[in-house]
KEDODREN-388828 format. One record per residue: residue in one letter; x negated, y negated, z of N, C-alpha, C in turn. Coordinates in pm, whole numbers, plus 50000, padded with zeros to 5 digits. Example, Ala and Ser with C-alpha at 12.3 -4.5 7.8 and 13.67 -1.06 7.14 Angstrom:
# residues 2
A486815056950780487705045050780486805033050780S487155022550708486335010650714487104999750787
//
This chain:
# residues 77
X515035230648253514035220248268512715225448211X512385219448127511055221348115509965222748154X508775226848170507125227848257507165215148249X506915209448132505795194748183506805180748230X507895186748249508845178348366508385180248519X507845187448558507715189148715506535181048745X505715181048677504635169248735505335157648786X506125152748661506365141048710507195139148821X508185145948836509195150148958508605149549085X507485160249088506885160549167505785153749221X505335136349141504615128149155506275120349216X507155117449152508215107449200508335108649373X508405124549402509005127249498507815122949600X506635127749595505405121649687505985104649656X505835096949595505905080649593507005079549703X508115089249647509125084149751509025088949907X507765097349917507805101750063506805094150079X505965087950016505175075450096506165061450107X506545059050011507555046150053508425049050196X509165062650211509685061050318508615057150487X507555068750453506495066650541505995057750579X505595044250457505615027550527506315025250574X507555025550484508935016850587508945019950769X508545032650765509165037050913507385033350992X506295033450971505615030251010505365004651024X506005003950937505894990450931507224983851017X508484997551055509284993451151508994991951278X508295003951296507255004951422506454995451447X506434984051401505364969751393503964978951350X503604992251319501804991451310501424986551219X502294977451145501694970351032501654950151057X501424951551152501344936651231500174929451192X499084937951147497714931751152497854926651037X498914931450925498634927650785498854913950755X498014904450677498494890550661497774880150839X497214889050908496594882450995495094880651074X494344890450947492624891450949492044879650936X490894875050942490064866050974489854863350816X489794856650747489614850250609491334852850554X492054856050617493624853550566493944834150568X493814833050442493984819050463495944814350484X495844803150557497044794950601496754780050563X497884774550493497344760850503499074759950514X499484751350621500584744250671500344732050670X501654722150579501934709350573503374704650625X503664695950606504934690250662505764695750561X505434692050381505784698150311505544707350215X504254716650248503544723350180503394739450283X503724748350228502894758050301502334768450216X501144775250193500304784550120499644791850196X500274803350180499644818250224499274827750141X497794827450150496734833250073496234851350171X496424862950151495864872250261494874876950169X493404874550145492634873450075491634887650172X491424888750271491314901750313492114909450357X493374906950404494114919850399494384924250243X494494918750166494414925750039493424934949975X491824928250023490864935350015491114947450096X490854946850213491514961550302492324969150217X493454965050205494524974050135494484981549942X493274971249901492874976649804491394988149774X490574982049904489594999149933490885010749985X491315008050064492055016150116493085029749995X493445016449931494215024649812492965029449657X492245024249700491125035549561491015047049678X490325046849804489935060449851491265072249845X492315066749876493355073349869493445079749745X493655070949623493725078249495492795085349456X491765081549498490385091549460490695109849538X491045106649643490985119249718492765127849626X493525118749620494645127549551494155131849443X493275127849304493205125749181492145138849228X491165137349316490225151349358491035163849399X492365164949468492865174849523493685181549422X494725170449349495585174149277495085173949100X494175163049091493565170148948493395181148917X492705186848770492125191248698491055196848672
//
């Protein structure tokens, strides 16, 4: 195997130990709040329904720059 194979290996393998880490945390329900913050829009019809999570997305997208910022600081260059 080559050197500049292990980065990537070793980026796959973190993804896959965070994917497992949601799953088992979102089994645990602590992911209940998601899709149910205050500006999460709902609009229910007889025959219409639209679900908009317009701040849990916000949340989850600060959330994921600080994250990458602090990996990209630890594990960079």
């Amino acid at each position: 195997m080559k050197t500049s194979d292990r980065p990537v290996g070793n980026t796959l393998i973190l993804v896959g130990a965070g994917l497992i880490l949601l799953g088992v945390i979102a089994r645990l329900g602590l992911l209940s709040w998601f899709g149910n913050l205050p500006g999460d829009v709902r609009i229910e019809n007889e025959r219409t329904r639209v679900f908009a999570p317009i701040t849990s997305m916000i949340v989850l997208s600060v959330v994921g720059s600080v994250l990458f910022n602090l990996f990209s600081r630890w594990f960079g260059e």
